[in-house]
DSSP file (Angstrom, degrees, kcal/mol; ACC not computed):
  #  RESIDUE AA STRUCTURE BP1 BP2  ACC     N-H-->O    O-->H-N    N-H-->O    O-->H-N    TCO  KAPPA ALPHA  PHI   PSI    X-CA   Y-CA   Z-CA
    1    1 A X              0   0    0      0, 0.0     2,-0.7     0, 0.0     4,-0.0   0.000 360.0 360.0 360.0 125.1   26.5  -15.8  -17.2
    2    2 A X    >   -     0   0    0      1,-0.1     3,-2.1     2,-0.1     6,-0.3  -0.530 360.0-148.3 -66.2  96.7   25.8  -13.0  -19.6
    3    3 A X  T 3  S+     0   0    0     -2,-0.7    -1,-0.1     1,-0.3     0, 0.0   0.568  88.5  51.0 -43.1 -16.8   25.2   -9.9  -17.7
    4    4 A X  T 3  S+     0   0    0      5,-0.0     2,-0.6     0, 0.0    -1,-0.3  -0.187  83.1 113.8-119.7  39.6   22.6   -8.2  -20.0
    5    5 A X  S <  S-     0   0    0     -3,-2.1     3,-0.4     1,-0.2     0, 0.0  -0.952  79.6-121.3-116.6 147.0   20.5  -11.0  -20.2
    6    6 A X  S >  S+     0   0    0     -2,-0.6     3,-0.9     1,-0.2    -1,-0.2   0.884 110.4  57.7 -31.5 -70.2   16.9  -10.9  -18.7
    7    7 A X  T 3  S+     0   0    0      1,-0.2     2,-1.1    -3,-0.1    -1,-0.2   0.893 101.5  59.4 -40.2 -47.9   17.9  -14.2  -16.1
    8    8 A X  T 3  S+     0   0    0     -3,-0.4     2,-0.5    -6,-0.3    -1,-0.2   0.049  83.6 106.1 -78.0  30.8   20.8  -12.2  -14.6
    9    9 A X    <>  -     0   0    0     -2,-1.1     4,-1.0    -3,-0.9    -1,-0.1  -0.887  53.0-166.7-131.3 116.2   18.7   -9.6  -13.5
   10   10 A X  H  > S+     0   0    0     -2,-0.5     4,-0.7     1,-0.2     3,-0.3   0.949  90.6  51.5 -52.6 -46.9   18.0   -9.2   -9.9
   11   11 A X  H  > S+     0   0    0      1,-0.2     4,-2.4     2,-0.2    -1,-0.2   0.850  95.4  67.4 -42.3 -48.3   14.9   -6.4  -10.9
   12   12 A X  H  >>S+     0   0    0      2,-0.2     4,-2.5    -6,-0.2     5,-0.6   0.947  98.4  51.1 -59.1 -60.2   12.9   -8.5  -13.5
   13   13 A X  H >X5S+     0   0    0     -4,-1.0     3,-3.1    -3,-0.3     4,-1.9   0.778 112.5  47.6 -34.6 -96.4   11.7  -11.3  -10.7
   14   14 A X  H 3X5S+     0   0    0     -4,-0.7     4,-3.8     1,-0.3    -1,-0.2   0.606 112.6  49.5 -34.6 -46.6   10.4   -8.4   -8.4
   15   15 A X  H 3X5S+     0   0    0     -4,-2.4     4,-1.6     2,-0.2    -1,-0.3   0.857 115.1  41.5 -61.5 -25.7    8.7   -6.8  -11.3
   16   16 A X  H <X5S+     0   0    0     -3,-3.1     4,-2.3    -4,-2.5    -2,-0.2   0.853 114.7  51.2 -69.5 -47.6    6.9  -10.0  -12.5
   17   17 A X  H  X<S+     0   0    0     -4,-1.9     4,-1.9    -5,-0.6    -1,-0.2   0.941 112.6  46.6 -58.9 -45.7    6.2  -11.0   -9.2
   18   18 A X  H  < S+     0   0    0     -4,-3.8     4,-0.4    -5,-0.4    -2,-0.2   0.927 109.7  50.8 -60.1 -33.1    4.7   -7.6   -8.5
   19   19 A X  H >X S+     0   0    0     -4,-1.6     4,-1.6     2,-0.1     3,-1.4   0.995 114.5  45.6 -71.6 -54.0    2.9   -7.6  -11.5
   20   20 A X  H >X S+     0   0    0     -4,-2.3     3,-1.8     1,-0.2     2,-1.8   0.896 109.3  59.9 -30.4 -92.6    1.4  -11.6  -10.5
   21   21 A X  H 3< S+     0   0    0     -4,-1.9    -1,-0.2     1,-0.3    -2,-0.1   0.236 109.0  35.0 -61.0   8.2    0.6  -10.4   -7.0
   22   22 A X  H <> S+     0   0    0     -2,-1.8     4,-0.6    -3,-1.4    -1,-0.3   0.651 112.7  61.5-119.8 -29.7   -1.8   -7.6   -7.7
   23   23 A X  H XX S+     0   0    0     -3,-1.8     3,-2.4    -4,-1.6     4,-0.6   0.995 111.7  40.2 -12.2 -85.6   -3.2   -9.6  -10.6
   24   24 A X  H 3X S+     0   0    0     -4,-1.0     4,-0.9     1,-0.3     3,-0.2   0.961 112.5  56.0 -56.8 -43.3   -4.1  -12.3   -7.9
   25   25 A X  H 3> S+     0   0    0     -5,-0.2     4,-1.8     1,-0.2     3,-0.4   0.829  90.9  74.5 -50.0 -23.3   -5.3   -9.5   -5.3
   26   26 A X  H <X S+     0   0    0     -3,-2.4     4,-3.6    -4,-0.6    -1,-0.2   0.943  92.6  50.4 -64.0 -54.7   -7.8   -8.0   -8.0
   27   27 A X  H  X S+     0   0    0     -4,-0.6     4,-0.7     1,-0.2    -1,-0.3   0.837 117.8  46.4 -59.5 -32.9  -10.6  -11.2   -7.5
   28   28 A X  H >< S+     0   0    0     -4,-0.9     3,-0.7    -3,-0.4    -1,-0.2   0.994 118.3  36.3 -70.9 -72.2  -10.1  -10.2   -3.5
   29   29 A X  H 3<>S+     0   0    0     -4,-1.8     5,-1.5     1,-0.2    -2,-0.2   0.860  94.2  89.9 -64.8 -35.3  -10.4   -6.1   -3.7
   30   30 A X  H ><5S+     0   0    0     -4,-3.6     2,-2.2    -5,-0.3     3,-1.4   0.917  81.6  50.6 -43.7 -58.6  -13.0   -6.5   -6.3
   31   31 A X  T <<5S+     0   0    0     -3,-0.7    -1,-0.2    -4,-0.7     0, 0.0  -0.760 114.4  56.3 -76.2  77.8  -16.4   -6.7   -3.3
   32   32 A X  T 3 5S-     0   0    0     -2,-2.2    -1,-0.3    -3,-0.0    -2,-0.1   0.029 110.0-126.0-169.0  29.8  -14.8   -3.6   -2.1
   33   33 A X  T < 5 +     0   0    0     -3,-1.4     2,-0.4     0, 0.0    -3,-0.2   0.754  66.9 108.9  53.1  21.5  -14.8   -1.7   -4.7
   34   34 A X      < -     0   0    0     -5,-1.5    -3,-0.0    -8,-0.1    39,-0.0  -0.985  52.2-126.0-140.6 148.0  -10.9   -0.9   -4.7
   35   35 A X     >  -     0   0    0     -2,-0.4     4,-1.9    -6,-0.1     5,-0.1   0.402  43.6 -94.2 -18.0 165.3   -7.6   -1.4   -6.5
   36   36 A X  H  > S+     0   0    0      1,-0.2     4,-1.4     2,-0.2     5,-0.1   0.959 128.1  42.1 -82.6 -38.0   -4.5   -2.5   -5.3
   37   37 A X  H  > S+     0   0    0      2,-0.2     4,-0.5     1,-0.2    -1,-0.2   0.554 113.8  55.4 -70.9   5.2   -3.2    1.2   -4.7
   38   38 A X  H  > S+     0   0    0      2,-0.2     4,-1.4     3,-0.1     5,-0.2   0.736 108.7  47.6 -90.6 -48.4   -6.6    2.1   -3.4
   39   39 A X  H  X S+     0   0    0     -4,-1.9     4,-2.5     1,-0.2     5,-0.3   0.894 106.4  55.3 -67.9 -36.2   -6.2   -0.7   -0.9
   40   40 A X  H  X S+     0   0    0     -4,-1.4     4,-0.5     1,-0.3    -1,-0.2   0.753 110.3  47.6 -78.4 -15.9   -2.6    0.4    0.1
   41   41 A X  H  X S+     0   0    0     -4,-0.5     4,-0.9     2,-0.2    -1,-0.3   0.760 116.0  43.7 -68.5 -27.4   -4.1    3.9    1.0
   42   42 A X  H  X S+     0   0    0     -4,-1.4     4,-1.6     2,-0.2    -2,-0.2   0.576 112.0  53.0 -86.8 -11.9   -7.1    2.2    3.0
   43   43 A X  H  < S+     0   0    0     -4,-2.5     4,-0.3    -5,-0.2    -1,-0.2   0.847 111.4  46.2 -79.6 -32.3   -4.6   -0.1    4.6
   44   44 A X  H  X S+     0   0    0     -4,-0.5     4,-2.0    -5,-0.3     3,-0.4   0.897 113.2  50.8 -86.5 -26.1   -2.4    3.2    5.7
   45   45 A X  H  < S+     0   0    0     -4,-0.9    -1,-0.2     2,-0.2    -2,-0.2   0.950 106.9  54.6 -59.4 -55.1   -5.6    5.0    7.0
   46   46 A X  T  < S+     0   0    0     -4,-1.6     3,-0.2     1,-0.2    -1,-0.2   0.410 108.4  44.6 -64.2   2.1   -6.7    2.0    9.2
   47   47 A X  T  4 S+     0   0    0      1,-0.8     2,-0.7    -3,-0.4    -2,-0.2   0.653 138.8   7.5-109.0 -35.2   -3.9    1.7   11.0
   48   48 A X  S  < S-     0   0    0     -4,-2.0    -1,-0.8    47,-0.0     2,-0.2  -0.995  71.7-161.2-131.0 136.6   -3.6    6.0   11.5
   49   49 A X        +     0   0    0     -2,-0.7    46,-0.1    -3,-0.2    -3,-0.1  -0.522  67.0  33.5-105.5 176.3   -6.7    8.0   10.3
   50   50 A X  S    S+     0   0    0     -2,-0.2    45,-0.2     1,-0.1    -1,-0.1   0.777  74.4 134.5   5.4  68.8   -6.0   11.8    9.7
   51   51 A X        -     0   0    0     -3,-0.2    43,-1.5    42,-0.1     2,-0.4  -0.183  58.8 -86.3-109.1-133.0   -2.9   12.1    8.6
   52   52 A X     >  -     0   0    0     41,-0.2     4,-2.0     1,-0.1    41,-0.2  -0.916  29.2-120.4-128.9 142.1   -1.6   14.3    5.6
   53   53 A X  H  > S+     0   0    0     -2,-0.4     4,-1.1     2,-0.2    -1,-0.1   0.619 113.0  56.4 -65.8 -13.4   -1.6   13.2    2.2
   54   54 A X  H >4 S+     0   0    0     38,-0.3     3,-2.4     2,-0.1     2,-1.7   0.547 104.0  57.2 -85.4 -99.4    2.4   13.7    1.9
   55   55 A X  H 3> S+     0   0    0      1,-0.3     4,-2.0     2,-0.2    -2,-0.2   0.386 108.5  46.0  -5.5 -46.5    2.5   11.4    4.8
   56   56 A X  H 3X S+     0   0    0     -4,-2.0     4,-3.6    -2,-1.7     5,-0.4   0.965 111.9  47.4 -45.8 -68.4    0.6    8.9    2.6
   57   57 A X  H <<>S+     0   0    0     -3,-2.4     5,-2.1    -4,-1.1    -2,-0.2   0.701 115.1  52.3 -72.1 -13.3    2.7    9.3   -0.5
   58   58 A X  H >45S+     0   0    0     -4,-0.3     3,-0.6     2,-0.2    -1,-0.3   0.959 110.5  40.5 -87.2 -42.7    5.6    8.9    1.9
   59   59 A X  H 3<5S+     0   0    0     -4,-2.0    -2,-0.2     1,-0.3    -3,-0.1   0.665 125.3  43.6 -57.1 -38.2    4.6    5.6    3.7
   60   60 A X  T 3<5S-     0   0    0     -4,-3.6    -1,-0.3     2,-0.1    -2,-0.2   0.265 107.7-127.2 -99.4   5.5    3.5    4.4    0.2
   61   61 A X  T < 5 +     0   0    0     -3,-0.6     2,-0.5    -5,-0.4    -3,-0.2   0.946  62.6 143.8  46.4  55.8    6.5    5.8   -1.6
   62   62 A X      < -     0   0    0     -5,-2.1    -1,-0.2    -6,-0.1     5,-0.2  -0.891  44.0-144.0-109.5  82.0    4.1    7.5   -3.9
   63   63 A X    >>  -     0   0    0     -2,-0.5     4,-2.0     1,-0.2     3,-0.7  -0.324  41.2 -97.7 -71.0-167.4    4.8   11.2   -5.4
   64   64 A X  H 3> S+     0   0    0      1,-0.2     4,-3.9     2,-0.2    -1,-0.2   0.722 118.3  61.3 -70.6 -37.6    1.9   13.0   -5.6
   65   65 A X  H 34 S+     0   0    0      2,-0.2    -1,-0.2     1,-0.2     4,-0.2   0.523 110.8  44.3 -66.9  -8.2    1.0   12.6   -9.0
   66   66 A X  H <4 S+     0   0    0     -3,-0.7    -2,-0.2     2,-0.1    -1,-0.2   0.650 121.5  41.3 -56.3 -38.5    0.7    8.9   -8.4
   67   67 A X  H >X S+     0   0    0     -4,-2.0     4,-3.3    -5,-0.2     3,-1.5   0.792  94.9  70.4-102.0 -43.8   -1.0    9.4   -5.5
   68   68 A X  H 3X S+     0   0    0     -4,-3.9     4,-1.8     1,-0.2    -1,-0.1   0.922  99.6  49.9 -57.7 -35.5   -3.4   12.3   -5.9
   69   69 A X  H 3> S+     0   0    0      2,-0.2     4,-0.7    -4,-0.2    -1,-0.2   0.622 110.9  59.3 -77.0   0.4   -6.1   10.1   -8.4
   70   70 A X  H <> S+     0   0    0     -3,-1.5     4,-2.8     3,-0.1     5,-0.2   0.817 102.3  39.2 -72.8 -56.1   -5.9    7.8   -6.0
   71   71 A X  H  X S+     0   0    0     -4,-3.3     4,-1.2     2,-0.2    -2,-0.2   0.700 109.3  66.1 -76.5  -8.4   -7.0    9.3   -3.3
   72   72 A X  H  X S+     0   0    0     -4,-1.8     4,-2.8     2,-0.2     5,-0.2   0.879 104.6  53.7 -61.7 -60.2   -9.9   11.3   -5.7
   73   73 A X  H >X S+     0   0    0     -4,-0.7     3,-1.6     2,-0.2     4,-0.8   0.850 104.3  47.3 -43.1 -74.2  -11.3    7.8   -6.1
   74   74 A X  H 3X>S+     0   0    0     -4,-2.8     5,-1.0     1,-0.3     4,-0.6   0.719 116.2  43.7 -78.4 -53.0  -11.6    7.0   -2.7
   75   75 A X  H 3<5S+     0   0    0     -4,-1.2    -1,-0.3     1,-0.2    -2,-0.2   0.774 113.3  57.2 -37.2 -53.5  -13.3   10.4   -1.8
   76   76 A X  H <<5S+     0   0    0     -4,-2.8    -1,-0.2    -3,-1.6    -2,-0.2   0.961 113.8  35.5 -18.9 -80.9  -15.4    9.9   -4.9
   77   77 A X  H  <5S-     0   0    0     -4,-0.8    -2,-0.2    -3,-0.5    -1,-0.2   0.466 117.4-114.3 -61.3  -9.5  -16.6    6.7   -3.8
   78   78 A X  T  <5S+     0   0    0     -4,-0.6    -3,-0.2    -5,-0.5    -2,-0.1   0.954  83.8 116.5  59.2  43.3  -16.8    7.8    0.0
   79   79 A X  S   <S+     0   0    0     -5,-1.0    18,-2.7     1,-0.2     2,-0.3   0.533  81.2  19.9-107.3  -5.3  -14.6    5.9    1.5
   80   80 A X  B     -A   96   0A   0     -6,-0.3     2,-0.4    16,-0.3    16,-0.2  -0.973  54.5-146.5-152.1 171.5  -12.5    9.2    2.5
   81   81 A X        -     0   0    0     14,-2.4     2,-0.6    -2,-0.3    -7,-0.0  -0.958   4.7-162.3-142.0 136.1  -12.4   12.7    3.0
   82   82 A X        +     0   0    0     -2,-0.4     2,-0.2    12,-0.1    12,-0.2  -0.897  18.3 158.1-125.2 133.3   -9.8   15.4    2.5
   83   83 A X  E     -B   93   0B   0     10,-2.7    10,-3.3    -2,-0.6     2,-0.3  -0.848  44.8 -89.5-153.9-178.6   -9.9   18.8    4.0
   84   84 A X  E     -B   92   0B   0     -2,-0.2     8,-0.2     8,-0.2     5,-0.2  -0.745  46.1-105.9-103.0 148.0   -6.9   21.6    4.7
   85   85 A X        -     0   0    0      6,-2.1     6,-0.2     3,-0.4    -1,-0.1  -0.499  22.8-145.6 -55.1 136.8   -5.1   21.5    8.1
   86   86 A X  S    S+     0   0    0      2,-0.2     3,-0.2     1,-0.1    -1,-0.1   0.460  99.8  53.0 -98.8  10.3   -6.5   24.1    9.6
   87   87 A X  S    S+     0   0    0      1,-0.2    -1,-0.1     4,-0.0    -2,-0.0   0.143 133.7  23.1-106.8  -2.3   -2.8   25.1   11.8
   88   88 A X        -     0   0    0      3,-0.1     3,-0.5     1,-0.1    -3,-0.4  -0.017  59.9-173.8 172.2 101.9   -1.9   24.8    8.0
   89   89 A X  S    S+     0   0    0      1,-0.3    -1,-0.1    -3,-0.2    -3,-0.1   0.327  83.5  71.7 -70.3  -7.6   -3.8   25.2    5.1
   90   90 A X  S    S+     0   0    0     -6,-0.1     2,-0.5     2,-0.1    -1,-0.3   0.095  91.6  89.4 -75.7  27.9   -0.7   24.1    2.6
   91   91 A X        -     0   0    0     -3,-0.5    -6,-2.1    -6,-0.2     2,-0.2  -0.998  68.8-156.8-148.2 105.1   -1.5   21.0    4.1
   92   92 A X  E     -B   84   0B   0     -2,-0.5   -38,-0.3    -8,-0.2     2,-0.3  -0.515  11.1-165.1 -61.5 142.1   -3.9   18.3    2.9
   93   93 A X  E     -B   83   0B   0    -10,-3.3   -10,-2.7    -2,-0.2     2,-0.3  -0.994   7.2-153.3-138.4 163.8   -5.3   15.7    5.7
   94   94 A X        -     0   0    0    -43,-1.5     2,-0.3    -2,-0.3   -12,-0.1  -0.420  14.6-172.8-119.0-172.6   -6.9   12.6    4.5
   95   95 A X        -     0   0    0     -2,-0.3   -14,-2.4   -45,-0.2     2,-0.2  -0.740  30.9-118.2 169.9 155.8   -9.9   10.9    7.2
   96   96 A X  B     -A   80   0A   0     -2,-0.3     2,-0.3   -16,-0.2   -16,-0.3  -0.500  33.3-136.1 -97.6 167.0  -11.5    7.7    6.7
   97   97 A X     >  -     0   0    0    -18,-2.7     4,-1.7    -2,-0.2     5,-0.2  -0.668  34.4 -94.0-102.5 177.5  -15.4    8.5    6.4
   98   98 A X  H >> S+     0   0    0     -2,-0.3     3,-2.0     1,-0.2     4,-1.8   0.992 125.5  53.9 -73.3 -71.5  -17.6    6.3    8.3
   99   99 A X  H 34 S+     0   0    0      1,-0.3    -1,-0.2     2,-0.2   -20,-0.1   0.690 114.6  48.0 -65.5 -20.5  -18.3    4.0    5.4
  100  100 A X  H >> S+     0   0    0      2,-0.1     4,-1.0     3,-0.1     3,-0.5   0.850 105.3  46.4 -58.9 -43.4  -14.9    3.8    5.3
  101  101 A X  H XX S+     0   0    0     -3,-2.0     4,-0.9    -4,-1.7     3,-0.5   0.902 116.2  55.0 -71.5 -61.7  -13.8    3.2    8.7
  102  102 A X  H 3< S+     0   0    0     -4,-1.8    -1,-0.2    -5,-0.2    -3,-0.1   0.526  94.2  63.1 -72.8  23.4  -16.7    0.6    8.4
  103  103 A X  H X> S+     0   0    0     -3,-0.5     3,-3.7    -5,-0.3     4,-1.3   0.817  87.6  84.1 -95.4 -34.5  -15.1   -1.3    5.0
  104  104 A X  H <X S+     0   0    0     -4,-1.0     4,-0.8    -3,-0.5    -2,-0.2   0.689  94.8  40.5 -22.6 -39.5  -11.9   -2.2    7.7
  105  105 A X  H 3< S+     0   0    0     -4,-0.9    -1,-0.3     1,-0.2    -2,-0.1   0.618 107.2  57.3-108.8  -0.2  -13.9   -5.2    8.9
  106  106 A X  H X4 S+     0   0    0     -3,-3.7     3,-0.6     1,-0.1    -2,-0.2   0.679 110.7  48.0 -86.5  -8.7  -15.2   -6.3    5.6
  107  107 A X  H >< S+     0   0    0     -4,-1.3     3,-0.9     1,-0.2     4,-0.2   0.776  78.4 107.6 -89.9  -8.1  -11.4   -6.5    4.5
  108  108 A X  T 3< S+     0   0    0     -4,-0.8     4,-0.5     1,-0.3     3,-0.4   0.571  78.9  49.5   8.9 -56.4  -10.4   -8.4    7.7
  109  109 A X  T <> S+     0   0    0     -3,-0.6     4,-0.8     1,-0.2    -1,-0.3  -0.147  88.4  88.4 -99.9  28.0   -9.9  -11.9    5.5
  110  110 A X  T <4 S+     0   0    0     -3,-0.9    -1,-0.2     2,-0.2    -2,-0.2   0.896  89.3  37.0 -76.5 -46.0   -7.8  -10.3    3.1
  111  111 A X  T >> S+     0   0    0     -3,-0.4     3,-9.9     1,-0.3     4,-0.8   0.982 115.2  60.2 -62.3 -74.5   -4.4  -10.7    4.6
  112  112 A X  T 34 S+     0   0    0     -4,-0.5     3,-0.5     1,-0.3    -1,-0.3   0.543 108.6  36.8 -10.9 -62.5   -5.6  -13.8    5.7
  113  113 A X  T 3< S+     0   0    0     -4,-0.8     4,-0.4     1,-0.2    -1,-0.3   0.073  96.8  84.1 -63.2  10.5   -6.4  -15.3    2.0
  114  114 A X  T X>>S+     0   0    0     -3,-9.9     3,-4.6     2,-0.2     4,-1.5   0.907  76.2  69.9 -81.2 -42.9   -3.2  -13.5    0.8
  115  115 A X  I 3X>S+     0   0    0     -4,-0.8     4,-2.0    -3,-0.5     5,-1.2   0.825 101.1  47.6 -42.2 -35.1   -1.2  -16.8    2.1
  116  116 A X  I 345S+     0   0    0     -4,-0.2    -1,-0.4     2,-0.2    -2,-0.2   0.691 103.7  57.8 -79.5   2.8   -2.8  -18.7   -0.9
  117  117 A X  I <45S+     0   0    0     -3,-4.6    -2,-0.2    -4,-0.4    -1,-0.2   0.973 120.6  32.6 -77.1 -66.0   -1.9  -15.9   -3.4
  118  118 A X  I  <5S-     0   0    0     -4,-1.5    -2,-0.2     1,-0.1    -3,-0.2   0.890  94.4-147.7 -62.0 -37.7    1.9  -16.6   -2.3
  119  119 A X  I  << +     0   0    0     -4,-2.0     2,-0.3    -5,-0.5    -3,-0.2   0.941  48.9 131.4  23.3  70.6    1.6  -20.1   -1.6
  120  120 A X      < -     0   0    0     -5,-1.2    -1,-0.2     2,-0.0    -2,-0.1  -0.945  56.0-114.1-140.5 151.8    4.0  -20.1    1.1
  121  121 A X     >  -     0   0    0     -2,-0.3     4,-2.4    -3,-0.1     5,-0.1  -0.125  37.5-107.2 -64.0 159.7    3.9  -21.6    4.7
  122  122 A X  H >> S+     0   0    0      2,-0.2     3,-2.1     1,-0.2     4,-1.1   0.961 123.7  54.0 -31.9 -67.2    4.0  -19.4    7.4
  123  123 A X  H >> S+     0   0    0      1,-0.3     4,-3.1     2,-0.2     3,-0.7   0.948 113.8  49.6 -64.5 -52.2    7.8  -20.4    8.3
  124  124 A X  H 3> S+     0   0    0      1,-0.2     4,-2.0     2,-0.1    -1,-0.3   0.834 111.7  51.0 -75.4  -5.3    8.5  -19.4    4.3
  125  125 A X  H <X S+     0   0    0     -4,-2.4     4,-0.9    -3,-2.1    -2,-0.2   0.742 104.4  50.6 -44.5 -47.3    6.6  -16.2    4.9
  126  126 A X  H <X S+     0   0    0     -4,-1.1     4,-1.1    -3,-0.7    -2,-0.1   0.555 112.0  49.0 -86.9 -41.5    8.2  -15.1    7.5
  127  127 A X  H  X S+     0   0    0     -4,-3.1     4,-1.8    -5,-0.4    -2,-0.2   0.977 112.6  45.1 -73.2 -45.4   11.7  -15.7    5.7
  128  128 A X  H  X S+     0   0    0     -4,-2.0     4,-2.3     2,-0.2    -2,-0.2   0.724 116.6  46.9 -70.0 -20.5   10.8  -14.0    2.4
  129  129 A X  H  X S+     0   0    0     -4,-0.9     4,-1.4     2,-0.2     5,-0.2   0.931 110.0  55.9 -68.5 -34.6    9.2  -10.9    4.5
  130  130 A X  H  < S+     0   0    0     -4,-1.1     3,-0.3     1,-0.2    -2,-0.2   0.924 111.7  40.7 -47.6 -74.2   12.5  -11.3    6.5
  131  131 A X  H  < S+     0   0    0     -4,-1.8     3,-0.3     1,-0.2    -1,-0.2   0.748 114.7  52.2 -49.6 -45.2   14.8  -10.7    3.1
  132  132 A X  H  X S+     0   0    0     -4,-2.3     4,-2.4     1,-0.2    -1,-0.2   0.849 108.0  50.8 -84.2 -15.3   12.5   -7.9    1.6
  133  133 A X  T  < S+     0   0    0     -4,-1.4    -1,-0.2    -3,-0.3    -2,-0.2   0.445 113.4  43.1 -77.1  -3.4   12.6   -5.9    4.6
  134  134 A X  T  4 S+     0   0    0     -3,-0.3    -1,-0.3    -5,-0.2    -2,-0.2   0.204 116.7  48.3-130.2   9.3   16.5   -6.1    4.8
  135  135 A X  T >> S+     0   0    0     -3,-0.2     3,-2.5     3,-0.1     4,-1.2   0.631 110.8  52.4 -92.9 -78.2   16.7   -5.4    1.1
  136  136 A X  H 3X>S+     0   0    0     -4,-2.4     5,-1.6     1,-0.4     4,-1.1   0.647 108.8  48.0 -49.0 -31.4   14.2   -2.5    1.5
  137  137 A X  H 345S+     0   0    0      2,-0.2    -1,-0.4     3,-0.2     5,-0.1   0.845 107.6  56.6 -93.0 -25.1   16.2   -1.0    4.2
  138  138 A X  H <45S+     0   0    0     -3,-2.5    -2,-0.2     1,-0.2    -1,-0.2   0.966 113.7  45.4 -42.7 -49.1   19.7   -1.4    1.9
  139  139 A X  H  <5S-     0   0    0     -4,-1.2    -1,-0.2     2,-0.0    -2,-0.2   0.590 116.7-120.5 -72.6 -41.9   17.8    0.5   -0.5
  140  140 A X  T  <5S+     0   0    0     -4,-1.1    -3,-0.2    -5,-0.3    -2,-0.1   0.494  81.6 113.0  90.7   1.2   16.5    3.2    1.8
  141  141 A X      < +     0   0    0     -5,-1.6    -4,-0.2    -6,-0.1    -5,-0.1  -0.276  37.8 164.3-112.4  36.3   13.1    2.4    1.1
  142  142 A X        -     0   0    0     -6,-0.2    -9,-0.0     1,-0.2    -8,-0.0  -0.137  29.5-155.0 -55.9-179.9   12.0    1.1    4.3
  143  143 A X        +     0   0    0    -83,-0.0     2,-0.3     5,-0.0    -1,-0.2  -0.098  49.8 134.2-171.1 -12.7    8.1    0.9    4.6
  144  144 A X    >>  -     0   0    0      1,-0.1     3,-1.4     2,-0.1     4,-1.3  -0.511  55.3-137.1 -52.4 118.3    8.4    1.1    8.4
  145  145 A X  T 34 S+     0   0    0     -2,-0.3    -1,-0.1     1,-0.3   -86,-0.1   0.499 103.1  52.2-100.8  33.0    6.0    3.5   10.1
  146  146 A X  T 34 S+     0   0    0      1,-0.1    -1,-0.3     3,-0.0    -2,-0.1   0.200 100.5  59.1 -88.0   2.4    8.2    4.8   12.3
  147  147 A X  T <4 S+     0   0    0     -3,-1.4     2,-0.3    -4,-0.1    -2,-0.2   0.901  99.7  68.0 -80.5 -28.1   10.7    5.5    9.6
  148  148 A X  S  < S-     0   0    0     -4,-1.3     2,-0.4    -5,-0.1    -5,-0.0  -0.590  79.7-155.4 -87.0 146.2    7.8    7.9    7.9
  149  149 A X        -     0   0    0     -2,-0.3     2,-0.3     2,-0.0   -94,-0.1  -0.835  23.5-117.5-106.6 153.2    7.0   11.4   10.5
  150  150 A X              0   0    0     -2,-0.4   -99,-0.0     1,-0.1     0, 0.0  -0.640 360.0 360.0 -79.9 149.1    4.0   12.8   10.2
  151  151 A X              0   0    0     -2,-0.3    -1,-0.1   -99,-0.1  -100,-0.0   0.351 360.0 360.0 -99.3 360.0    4.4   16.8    8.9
């Protein structure tokens, strides 16, 4: 097996697959009005609301210039609000807004319909989550959110 060929490369799958699996999310995020990084900021807000926008970009592994037009949409669109820690003003913090907070339960069925985006059983869900989460931590790039501290 030829080492510099496209098959023999662990990376290429994960990017193609990434690129498919936010492809298939669009028809989903579309009646909410958000993106697939839009969603992964409203997904890290509904589980903790106010935290700090490095906290974000850390949880989402996100620098800041990825991260900051993201978060301009959703403040744009009023699904969040950003204001200065007031125990430290170098310090962004992000809140959901009420029409935010209340978008949480129209995205409810998302996960839920994700299974047909994969088309995988539970049991094979469960296996592949298993694998990327034990890759991710080889890597250093866990996505646990106890691995990220709040600042």
């Amino acid at each position: 097996m030829n080492p510099l060929h496209l098959s023999s490369q662990l990376c290429f799958p994960f990017y193609a697959i990434s690129k498919e699996i936010i492809k298939r999310y669009r028809p989903l995020l579309e009646p909410l009005n958000l993106t697939y990084p839009q969603y992964l900021v409203m997904l890290v807000l509904w589980e903790k609301d106010h935290v700090t926008l490095k906290s974000i970009g850390e949880r989402l592994k996100l620098d800041s210039g990825t991260l900051t037009p993201v978060v301009n949409k959703l403040i744009s669109i009023g699904y969040i609000e950003k204001t200065r820690n007031p125990e430290d003003e170098r310090q962004l913090v992000i809140r959901l807004t009420e029409r935010g907070q209340a978008l949480e339960k129209e995205a409810e069925q998302i996960p839920v319909k994700t299974h047909e985006i994969y088309g995988l059983s539970e049991e094979e869900y469960e296996q592949y989550k298993g694998m990327l989460d034990a890759l991710s931590l080889k890597l250093g790039i866990s996505s646990d959110e106890r691995e990220c501290k709040e600042h």
